[in-house]
Residue, then its C-alpha position, 0 to 999 in steps of 0.5 A: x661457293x658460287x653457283x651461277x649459270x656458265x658462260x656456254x654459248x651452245x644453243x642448248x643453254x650456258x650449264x651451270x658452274x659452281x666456284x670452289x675456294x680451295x678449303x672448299x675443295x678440300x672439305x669435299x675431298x674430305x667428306x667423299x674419303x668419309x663416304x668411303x669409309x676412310x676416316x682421318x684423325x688430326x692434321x691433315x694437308x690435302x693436295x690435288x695435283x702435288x699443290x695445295x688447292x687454291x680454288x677448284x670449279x665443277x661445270x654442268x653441262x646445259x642437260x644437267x641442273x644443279x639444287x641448292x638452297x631449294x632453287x634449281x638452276x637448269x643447265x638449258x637457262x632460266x626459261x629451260x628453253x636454251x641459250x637467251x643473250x638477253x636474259x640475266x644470268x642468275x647466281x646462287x651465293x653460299x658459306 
């Protein structure tokens, strides 16, 4: 999984996208059918759209903000303030 700042360009910042190989994908399928109460035994293939998933991504509009790993990444940038061409974008990295 990779949690980085999206590539908006809106004047109200860039969001932030989160990048899912497709087990990824299939383990939060998974553990939303848990939260529903629906519980799976032994193998198991999960398909999205008829195919296996090969990777999936979630995009945060710049009025949101994603938490993971204890930093927060604001969907209006690092400075909060909206999009700034000139500041690096900030990726957060997780297993």
């Amino acid at each position: 999984m990779l949690i980085r700042y999206g590539d908006g360009r809106t004047k109200y910042g860039p969001g932030v996208s989160i990048e899912l190989a497709g087990e990824e994908v299939a383990t939060a399928i998974a553990a939303w059918l848990v939260a529903q109460g629906v519980h799976v035994s032994g193998p198991r293939t999960i398909s999205v759209n008829g195919e296996l998933c090969r990777e999936g991504r979630i995009y945060v509009d710049p009025s949101g903000f994603v938490i993971a790993g204890g930093e927060k990444l604001d969907g209006c940038g690092p400075d909060g303030n909206g999009f700034d061409p000139d500041v690096e974008r900030n990726s957060i990295s997780s297993s």
